[in-house]
N, C-alpha and C positions, 0 to 999 in steps of 0.2 A: 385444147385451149387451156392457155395459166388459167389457174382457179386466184382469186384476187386474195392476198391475205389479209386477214383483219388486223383494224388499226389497236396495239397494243401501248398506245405509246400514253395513256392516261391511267390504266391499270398498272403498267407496267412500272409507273412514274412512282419515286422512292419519297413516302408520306418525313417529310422534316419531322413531326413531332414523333410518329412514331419511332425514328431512328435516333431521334432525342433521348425518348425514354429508352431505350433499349442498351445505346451508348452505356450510360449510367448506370442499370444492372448490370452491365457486363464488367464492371470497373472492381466489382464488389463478387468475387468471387464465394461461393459456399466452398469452405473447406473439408476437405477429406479428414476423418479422423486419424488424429496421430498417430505414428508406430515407433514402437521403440528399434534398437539399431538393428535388434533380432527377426524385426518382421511381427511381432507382437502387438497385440493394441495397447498402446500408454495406459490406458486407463486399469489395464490391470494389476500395475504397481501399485492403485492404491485398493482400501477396504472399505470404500465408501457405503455405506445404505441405501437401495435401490429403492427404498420407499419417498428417498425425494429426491429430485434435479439438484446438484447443489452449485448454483450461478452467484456463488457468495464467497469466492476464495478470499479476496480482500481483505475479511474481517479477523478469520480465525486460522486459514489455511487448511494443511490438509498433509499427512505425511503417511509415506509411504511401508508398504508393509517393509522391506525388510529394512527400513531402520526402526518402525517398531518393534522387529527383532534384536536388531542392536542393541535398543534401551537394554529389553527386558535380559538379555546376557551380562548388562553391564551391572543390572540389579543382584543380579543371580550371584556375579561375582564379590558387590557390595554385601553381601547379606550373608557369605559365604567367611569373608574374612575383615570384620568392619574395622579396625587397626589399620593392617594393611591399605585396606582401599583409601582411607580416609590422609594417612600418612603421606602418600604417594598422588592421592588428590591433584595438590596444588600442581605439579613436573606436568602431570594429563592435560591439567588447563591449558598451559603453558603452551606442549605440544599442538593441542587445540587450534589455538591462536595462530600456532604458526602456519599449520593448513590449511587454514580459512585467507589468510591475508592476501594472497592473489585475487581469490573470488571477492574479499570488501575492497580490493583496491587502496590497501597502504600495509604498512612495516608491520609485522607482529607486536613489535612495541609499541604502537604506536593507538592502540585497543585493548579494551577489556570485556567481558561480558558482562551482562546484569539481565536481569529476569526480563524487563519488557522495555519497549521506550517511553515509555510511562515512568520506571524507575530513573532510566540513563537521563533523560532531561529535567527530573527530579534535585537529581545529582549533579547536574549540568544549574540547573537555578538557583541552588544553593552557593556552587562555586564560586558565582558572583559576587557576593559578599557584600549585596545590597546594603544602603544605612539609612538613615531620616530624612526626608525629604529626594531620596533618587527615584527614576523612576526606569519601570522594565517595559518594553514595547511589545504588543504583541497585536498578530492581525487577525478580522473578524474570523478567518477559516482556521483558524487554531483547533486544535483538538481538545474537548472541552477540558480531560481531568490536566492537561499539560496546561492550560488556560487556568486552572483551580488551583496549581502545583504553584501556579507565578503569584497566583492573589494573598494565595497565604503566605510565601515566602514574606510580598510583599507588607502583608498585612503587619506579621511579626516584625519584622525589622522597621517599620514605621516610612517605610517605601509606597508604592504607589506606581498602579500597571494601566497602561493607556494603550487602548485598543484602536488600532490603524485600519480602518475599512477600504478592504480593496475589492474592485468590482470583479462580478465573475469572468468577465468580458477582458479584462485586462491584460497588455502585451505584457512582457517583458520589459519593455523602454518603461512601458505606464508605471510599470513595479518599481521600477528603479528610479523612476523619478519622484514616486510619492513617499518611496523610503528613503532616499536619499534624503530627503528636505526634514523628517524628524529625526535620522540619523549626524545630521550638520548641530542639532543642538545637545549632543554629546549623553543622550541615556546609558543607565548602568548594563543595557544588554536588550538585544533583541534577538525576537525568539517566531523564528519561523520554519514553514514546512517545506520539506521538497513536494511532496505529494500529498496533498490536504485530504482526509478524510470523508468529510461531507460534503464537500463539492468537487472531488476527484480531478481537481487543478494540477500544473507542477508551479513553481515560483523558482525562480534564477539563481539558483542558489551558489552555484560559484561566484557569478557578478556581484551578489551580495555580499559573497565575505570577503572580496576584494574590495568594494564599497566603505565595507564595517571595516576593517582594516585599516585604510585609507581615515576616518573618521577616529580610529584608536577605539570602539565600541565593537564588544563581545559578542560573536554570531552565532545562535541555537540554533542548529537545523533538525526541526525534529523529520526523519527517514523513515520513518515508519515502516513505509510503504514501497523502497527502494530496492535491497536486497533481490536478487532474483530477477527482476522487470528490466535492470539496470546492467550494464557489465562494470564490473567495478567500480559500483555506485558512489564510494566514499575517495574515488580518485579525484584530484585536482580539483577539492573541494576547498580552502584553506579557513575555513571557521573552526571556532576557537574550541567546540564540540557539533558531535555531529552524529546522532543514534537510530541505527535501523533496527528494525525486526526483523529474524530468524524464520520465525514461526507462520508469515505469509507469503510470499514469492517462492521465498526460498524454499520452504518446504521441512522445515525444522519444525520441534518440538514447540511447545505452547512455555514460555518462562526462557524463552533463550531470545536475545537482543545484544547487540555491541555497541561500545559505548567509544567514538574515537576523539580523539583531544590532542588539541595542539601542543607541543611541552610545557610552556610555561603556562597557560591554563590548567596542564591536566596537574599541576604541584597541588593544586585546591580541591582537586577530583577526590572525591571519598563515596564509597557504597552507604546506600541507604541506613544498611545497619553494621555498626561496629564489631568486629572480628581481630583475630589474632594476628590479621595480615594489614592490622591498619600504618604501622611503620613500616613499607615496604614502597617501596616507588610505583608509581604508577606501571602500568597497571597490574604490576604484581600484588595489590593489594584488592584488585577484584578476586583474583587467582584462586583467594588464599580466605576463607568465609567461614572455615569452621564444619560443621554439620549440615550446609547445604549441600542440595540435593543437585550433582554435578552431572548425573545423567542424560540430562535432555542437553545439554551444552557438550558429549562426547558424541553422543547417537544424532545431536545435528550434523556434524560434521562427517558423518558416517550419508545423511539423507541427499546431502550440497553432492559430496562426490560421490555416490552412487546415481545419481538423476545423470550426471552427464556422462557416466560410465555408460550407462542402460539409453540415455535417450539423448543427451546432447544438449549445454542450457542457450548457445543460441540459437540451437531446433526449436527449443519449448519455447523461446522469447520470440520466432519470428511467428510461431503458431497461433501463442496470447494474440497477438494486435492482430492477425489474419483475421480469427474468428470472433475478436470484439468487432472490426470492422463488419463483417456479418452482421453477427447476430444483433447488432448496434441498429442495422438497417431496416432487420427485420421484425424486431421486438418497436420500433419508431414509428415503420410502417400500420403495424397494426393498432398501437394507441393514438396515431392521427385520425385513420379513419373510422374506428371507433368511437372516440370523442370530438370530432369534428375542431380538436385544438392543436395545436403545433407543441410538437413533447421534445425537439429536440434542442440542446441547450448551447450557446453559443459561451464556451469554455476558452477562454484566452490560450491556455497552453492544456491543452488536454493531457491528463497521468497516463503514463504507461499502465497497461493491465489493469486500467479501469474505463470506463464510462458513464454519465454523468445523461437522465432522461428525467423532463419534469412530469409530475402526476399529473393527472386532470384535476379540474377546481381546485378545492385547500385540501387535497387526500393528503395526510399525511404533514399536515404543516408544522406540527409541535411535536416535541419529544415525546410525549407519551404517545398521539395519534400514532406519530412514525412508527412505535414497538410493539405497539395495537394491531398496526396494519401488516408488520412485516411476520408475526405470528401466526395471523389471520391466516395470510399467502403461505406461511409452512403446513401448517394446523389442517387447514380446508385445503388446501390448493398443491400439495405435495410441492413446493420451490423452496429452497434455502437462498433466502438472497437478503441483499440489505437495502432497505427506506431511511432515507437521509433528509433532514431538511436544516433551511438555510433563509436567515430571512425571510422568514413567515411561509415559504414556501416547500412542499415535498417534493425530495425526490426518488428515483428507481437508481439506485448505482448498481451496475453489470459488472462483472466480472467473473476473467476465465483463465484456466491452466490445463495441464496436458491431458488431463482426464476427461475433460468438457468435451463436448461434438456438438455441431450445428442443430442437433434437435433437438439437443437440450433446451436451446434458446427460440427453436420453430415450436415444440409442445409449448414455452412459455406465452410465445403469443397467440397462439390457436387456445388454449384451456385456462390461462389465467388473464388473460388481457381484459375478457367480455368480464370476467367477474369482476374486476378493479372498476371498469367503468359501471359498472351496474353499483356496486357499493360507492363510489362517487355520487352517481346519482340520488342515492338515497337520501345523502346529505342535504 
């Protein structure tokens, strides 16, 4: 006799929500740690401190041992015959420049280097040649000392700097249309980011300096944050300056940044401090500085083309977003259900090689809380990472390169997460 089979057709039936949630972790892959082309883990190019995670490349970077050895050869040689080195100096720079210009995406002429983008938009605000009564534009996501650089420019010349609030929420179009409308009233220069600092946005920044163009107004893009994250960041950008750092994406020395300028703006281009090379044309008058210290600007260029030799920059560029997207999910994950608040931030145009998570309560809302709390998280909690805030509010900005692995940012939310909310709470 058939035996009757049981009816399977209410267990067996496929639960919607749960194939919901499942969908959606499956979209978010954990990635496998890097390897370089040898089969090697990435991470062993560099000489980081195993006494703490460090989810904080953003700020300071991070470089690689053998262009640490590079420097220290180049010093060896400085020190060995300082005439010669110093003589021969400016030809090095030159060279320099010419091997990097693929990787910034314009001519060799067409850049120079300067210590940080702190100095190049420095350099870049003074070009301007502000007078009494003009005023300089700049928006609320400004990085503060390039925001400090514009007020005293302005202060001195008897100028005056007006600060344009864009929301974090903001398209593209949104950008262009609220910049547009101060731009139609013809200021001495506007001065914005590709890749904002404390709220790890991007901003339009080709559309803009076709915009400012279009308007005859002088466009600052401060890059900070581009080099590296970007393939040929400073391509088909046409503002009138435009300055990255070396020393984060890229993976350069700490004091190396390039400063690129359109021709007839860069005739106004001059380094912070006056040298021997200042009647030279641009930018052979960065070149050319005297007794500075040329090292980190030969051995960056040793650290750019040794990373794609050894690992590939866009292996390392699709690996950054792979395991921001991670670790973004998972570090979000555990501060929602920990604080019973929603931490994730609704960023118009999200930065490359960053993201952008809000604290619970006011953790972190002022400058000093934010350096308070991000010490704290080093100090107690073994994390190198950075606390940003923004309009009264804190936040967590993430950030990763080819050294990082996914549990970097799983220990971050399993052992520092409960502690943030717990000192939240205290408040």
């Amino acid at each position: 006799m058939a035996t009757k089979k049981p009816d399977t057709s209410v267990i067996d039936a496929p639960d919607p929500v749960a194939d919901e949630d499942e969908a959606e972790a499956a979209t978010i892959a954990r990635p496998e740690p890097l390897e370089a082309r040898d089969g090697s883990p990435a991470a062993a190019l560099w000489s980081l401190n195993s006494r703490w995670r460090h989810i904080n490349h953003g700020s300071y970077g991070a470089v690689p041992v053998f262009a640490q050895l590079r420097r220290m050869a180049y010093l060896q040689e400085a020190e060995s015959a300082p005439q010669r080195w110093f003589m021969a100096a400016p030809a090095r720079v030159a060279q320099a420049r010419s091997d990097l210009a693929d990787f910034i995406g314009v001519d060799a002429d067409q850049f120079g280097f300067v210590p940080n983008a702190s100095a190049g938009m420095t350099a870049s605000i003074r070009a301007l040649g502000v007078g009494a009564g003009d005023e300089i534009l700049v928006t609320d996501h400004a990085y503060g000392a390039v925001a400090f650089s514009a007020r005293r420019e302005a202060r001195q010349r008897g100028a005056k700097v007006r600060t344009v609030p864009i929301e974090l929420n903001a398209s593209a179009d949104d950008i262009l249309k609220k910049l547009g409308r101060v731009l139609a009233k013809k200021p001495a220069g506007l001065v914005v980011d590709a890749s904002s600092s404390s709220t790890a946005r991007e901003f339009p920044v080709a559309a803009l300096a076709e915009l400012a163009q279009k308007h005859g107004v002088p466009l600052l893009v401060d890059a900070a944050h581009a080099p590296g994250v970007l393939h040929r960041p400073a391509e088909g950008v046409a503002a009138s300056a435009w300055v990255g750092n070396l020393h984060k994406f890229a993976c350069g020395f700490r004091g190396t940044a390039v400063l690129v300028a359109e021709k007839n703006f860069a005739k106004n281009l001059y380094p912070v401090i006056d040298s021997w090379g200042m009647d030279e044309p641009f930018p052979g008058r960065f070149d050319h500085q005297g007794t500075l210290d040329y090292t980190p600007y030969l051995a960056t260029v040793d650290a750019i083309t040794g990373l794609e030799n050894r690992i590939g920059w866009d292996a390392i560029r699709a690996y950054i977003e792979s395991l921001l997207d991670y670790s973004t999910d998972v570090v979000a994950g555990a501060l929602d259900a920990a604080s019973g608040e929603e931490s994730r931030v609704d960023v118009g145009m999200p930065a490359p090689g960053m993201r952008l998570l809000c604290l619970p309560g006011t953790l972190g809302a002022t400058g000093p809380e934010a350096n308070e709390l991000r010490q704290r998280i080093s100090d107690e909690l073994g994390f190198e990472t950075q606390i940003t805030h923004w309009r009264d509010s804190g936040y967590l900005r993430l950030a990763a390169h080819a050294y990082n692995t996914a549990e970097d940012y799983e220990r971050f939310a399993e052992d520092a997460v409960p502690a943030i909310i717990a000192w939240s709470r205290e408040r």
